[in-house]
C-alpha positions as a Markdown table, in Angstrom:
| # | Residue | x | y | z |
|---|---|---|---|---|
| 1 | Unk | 0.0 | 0.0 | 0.0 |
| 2 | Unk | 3.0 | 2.6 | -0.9 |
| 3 | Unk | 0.1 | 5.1 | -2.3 |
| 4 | Unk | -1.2 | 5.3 | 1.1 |
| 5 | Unk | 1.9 | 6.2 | 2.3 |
| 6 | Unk | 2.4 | 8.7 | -0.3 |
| 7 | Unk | -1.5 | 9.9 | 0.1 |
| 8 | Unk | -0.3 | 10.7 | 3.5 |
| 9 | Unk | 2.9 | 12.8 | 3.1 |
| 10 | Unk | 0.5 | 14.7 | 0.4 |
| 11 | Unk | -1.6 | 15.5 | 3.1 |
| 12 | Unk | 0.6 | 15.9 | 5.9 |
| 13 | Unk | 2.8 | 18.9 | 3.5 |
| 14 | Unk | 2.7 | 22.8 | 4.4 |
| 15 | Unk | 0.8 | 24.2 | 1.3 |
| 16 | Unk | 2.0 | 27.7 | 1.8 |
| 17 | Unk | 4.7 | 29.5 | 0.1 |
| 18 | Unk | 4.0 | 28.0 | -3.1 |
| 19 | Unk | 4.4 | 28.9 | -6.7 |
| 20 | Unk | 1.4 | 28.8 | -9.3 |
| 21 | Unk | 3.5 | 26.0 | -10.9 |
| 22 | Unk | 4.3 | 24.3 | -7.9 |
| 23 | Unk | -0.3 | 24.8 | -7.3 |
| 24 | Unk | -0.3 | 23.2 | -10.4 |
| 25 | Unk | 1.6 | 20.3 | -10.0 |
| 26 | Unk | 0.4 | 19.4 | -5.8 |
| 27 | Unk | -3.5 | 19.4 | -8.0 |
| 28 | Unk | -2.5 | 17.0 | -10.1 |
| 29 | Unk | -0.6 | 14.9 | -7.2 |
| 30 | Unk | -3.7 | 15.3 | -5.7 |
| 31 | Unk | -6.0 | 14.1 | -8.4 |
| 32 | Unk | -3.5 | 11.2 | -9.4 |
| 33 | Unk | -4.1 | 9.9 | -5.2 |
| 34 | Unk | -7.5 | 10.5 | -5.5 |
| 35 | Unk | -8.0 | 8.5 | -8.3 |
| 36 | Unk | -5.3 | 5.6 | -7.3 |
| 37 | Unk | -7.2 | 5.1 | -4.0 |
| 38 | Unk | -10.3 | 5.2 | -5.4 |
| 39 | Unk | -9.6 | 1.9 | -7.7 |
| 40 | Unk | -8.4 | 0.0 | -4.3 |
| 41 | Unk | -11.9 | 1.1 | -2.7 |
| 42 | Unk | -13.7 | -0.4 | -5.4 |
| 43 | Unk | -12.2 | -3.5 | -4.6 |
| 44 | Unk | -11.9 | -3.4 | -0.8 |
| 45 | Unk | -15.1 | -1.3 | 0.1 |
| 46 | Unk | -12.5 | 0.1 | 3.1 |
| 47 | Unk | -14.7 | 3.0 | 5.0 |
| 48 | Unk | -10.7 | 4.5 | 6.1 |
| 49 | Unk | -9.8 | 4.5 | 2.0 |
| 50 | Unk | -13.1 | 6.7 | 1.6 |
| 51 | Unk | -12.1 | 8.8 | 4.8 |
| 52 | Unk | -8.4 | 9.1 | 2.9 |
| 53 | Unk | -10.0 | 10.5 | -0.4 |
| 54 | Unk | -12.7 | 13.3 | 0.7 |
| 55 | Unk | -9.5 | 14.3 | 3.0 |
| 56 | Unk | -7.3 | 14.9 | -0.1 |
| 57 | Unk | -10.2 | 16.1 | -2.1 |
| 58 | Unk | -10.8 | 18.9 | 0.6 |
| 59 | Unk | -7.2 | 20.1 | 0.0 |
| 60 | Unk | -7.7 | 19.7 | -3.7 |
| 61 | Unk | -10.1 | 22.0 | -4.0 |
| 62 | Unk | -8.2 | 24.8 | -1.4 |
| 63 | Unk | -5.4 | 24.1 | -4.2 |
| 64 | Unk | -7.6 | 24.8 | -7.0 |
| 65 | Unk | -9.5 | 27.7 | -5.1 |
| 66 | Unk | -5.9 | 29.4 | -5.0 |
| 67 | Unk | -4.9 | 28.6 | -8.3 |
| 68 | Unk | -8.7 | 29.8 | -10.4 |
| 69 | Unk | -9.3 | 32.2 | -7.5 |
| 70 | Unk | -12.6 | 32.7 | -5.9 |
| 71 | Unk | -15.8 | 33.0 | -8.1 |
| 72 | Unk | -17.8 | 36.4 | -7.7 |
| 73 | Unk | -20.9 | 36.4 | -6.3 |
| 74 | Unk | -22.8 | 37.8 | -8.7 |
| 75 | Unk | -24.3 | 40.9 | -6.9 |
């Protein structure tokens, strides 16, 4: 289970500081985690591997918030 461990460190690393390239390139890391973990958990049906993804999703989308910036409201 290596992509657990690297699902981990992903989620364990400061975010701050960060370039737009370096945004760029923890999204996709996140994406390629996501979607990794997601093919064990159709085979194991492990509640944890769920708990794992909507983690890395959350800090996906704070990624992709900072990188597209934050949608107007329209007022």
């Amino acid at each position: 289970m290596d992509i657990l461990h690297e699902a981990k460190a992903f989620e364990n690393a400061k975010m701050s500081h960060m370039s737009t390239s370096d945004r760029v390139g923890a999204s996709r890391e996140a994406k390629r985690l996501i979607l990794a973990i997601n093919e064990i958990y159709k085979k194991e049906k492990d509640p944890e591997l769920m708990d794992i993804m909507k983690r890395l999703t959350v800090k996906k989308k704070r990624i992709d918030i900072r990188l597209k910036g934050r949608p107007d409201s329209g007022i």
